[in-house]
N, C-alpha and C positions, 0 to 999 in steps of 0.2 A: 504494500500500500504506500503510494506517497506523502511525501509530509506536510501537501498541501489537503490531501483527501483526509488529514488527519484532521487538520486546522477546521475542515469541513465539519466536521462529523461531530468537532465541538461547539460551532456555531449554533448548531440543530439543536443539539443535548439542551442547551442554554435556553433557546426559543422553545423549545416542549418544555419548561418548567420541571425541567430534572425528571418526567417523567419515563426517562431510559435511565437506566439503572450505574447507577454511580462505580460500583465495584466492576460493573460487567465491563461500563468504561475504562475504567482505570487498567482491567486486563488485557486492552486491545490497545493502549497507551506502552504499557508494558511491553510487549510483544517488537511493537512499532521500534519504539527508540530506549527499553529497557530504563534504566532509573530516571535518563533525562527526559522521556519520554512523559515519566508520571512527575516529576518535579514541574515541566508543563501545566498540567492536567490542576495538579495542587495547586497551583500559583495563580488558577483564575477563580471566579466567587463559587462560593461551593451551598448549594441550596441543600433544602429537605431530600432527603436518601427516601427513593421508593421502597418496598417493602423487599424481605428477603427472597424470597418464593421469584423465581424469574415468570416471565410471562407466558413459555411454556409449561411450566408447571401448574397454573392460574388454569389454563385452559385442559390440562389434566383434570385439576381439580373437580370439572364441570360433567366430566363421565365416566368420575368416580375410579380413578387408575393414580389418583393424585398420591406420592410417595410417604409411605407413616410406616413408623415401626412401636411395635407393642401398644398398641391400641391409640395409637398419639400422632395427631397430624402434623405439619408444618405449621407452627405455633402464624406465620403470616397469613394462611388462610383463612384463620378466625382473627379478624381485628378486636373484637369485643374480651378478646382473653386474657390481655393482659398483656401476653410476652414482648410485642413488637413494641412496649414503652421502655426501651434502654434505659434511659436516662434514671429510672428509678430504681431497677434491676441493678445499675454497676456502680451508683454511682448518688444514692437518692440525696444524699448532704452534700453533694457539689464540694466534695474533700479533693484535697490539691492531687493533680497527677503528675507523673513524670514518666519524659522517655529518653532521658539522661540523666547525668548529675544528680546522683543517688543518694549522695550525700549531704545534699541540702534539703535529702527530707529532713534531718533530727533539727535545722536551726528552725524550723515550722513548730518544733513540739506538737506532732501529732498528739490525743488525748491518748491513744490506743497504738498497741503495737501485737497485732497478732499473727501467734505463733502455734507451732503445734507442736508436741513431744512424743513419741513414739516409744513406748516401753517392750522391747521385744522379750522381757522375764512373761509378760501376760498375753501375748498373742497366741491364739489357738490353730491362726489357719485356717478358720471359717467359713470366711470370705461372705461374709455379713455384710459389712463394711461396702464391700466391689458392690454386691448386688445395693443396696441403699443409696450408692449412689447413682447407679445406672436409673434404679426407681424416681428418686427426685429431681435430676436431672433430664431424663426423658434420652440418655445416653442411646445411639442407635447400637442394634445388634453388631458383635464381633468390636466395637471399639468400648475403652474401658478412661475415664480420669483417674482412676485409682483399682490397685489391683493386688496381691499378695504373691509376691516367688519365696520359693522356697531354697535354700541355698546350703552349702555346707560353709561354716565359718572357723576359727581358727587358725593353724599351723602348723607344721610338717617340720620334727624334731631330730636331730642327728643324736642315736642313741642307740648302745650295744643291747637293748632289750627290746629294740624295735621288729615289728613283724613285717617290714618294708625293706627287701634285701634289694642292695643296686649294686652295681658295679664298683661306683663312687663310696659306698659304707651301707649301713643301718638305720634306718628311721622307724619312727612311731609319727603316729596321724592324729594329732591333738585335733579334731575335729567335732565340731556339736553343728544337729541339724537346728536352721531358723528358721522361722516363718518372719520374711521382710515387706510390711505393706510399705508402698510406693505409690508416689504423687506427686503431685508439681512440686518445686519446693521454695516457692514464692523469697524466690533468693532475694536478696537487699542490692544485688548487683545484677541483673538479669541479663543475659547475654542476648536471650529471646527479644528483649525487648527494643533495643540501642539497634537490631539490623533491622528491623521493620522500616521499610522502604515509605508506607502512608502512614505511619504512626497509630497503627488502627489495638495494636498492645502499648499498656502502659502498666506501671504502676501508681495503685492507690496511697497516700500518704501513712494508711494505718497497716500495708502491710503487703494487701493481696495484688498479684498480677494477673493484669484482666485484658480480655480482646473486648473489642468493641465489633460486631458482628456488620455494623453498615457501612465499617471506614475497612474492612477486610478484603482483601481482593485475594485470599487463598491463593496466594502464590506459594505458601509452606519455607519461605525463609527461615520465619521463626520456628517453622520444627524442625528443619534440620540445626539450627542452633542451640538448639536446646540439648545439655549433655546427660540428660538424663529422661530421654525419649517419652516425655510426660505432654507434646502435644500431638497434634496430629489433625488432618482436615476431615471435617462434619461432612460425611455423604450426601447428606442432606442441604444442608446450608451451602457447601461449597467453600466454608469460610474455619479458620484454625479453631482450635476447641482445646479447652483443659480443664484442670479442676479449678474452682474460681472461689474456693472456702465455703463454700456454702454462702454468698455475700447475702443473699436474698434472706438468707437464713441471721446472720450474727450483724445486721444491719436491724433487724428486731431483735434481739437478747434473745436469740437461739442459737443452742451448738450445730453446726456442719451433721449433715446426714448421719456421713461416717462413723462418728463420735457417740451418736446418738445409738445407734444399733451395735455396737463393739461390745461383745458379751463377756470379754476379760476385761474390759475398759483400759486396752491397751493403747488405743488414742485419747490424747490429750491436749484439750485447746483451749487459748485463753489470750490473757495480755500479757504481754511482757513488761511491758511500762506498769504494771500495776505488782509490787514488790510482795503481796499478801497471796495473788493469784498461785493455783494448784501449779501452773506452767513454771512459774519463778523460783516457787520453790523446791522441784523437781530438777531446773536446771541449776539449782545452787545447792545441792544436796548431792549431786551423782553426777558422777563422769559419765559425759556425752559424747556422741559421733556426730557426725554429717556426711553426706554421700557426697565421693569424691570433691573433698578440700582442694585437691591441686589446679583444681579449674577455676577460683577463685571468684566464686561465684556465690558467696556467702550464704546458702542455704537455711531455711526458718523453720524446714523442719528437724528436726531434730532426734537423735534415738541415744535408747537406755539400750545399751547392750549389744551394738553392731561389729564388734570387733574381737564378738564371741565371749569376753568376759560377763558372765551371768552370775549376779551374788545377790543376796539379801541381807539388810541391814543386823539381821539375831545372827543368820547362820549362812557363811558362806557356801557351804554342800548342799542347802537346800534350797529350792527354786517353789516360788508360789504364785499359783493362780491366782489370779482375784476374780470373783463373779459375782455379777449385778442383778438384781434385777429389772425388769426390761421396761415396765413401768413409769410412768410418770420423767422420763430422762430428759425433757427439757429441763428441769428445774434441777436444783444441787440437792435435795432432800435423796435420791438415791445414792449419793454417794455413802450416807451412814447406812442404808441396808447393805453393804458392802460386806462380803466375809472371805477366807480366806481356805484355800483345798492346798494340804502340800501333794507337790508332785514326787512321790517316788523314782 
């Protein structure tokens, strides 16, 4: 196409009142003249973003072929439902964002700083947690924001009693199986964030890293940027997708899905700015991990127990479940029904 039929084509967009689709734009910008192409496109006035749903999908819609998974449409085919109001969804207190300079969130003193803790002594492997979210989320089949692997952890020991005979000597296999849930890890330096070419990912001031689903042109930058394979593009949408904390959730004083259905209450979330919170003093009481440090990507989730050492405060040799019940788990009153199963 030439760069005049480009010039074209955004004269038109302009004269139809944005009513061609802004993203769809932006990826025929793309295509055309790659970053300068969309730094073009950015650089002139930029109106109301039509709905997500393209306009053959609209016209699916109409003989009943239109795309839905587990009983759930395309949240833009129903305007009255709520979902196509972003702005309240990501974002409802207008709290500062950023798609750089990370570190002038803390001269803002956000009120809140949330975090999540991950105790791998209490994980069962469930996978309670993956389905809860797929549920509140409306997550389409085969794609997961959060998920459980299981891994072996530990260390491999040079030792005359080892049952690991090599050429080189004798080892023993100090290894313990884990169950590691896994999710965004709404780093404080997001790498995802700074390569997004329309700015359509930012971070929130209080913590969470979010897409904005109308400024997305799914070109998958930011998942391949991501070093801990935590995004990935919506079949649906067409646009990047992650875990987003549950914003919709803890923007009213509720815990994250996940949290909620964790039947060891192995996740743990909360503020970090607030020095009394279960989060604060979890991480000021126990050595902690982060998944892969060396990428310097300052990670906010956080884990008890990733590096294979598993103790308890009475008894290092013994390892304890905690179980809840399921009950009433928005509120903090289930945490004193709390008791404790040792694991043999």
């Amino acid at each position: 196409m030439a760069e005049d039929d480009v010039h074209v084509e955004q004269n038109n967009a302009r004269q139809m009142g944005n009513q061609e689709s802004r993203r769809e734009f932006l990826k025929q910008a793309l295509k055309v003249g790659g970053v300068v192409g969309i730094a073009t496109v950015i650089g002139g006035p930029v109106g109301a973003v039509k709905a997500l749903a393209s306009t053959e999908t609209k016209q699916n819609a109409t003989d009943g072929s239109a795309t839905n998974w587990e009983g759930w449409e395309d949240p833009q085919l129903n305007v009255n439902d709520g979902w196509n109001n972003w702005d309240k969804i990501l974002n409802p207190d207008n709290l500062p964002i950023y798609h750089d300079h990370f570190d002038e969130i803390k001269k803002v003193k956000p009120k809140h700083h949330w975090v999540m803790v991950i105790d791998l002594r209490k994980c069962v492997g469930c996978q309670s947690c993956t389905v809860a979210c797929k549920s509140e989320n409306n997550i389409p089949i085969g794609y997961y924001r959060t998920w459980v692997d299981v891994a072996e952890i530990g260390s491999t020991l040079q030792t005359s009693l080892g049952n690991t005979v090599t050429a080189n000597g004798t080892y023993e296999q100090q290894i313990k199986i884990r169950n590691i849930p896994k999710l965004c890890n709404h780093c404080d330096n997001p790498p995802c964030v700074t390569v997004c070419p329309v700015k359509a990912t930012f971070k929130r001031a209080d913590g969470p890293v979010l897409v904005d689903p109308r400024l997305c042109i799914g070109c998958g930058t930011c998942v391949n940027a991501c070093p801990y394979d935590a995004r990935y593009i919506n079949p649906i949408s067409h646009t990047a997708d992650k875990c987003t904390l549950c914003v919709e959730r803890i923007d009213e004083g509720l815990l994250p899905a996940c949290v909620t259905t964790c039947v060891g209450r192995a996740r743990i979330f909360g503020d970090l700015n607030d020095p009394t919170s279960e989060v604060s003093k979890l991480l000021a009481s126990n050595p902690v991990q982060v998944r892969k440090p060396e990428m310097g990507t300052d990670p906010q989730v956080f884990y008890i127990g990733l590096n294979g050492e598993i103790s308890t405060e009475n008894d290092p040799e013994a390892e304890n479940l905690i179980y809840t019940y399921t009950m009433n788990t928005n509120s903090t009153a289930y945490q004193q029904l709390a008791g404790k199963s040792l694991l043999k």
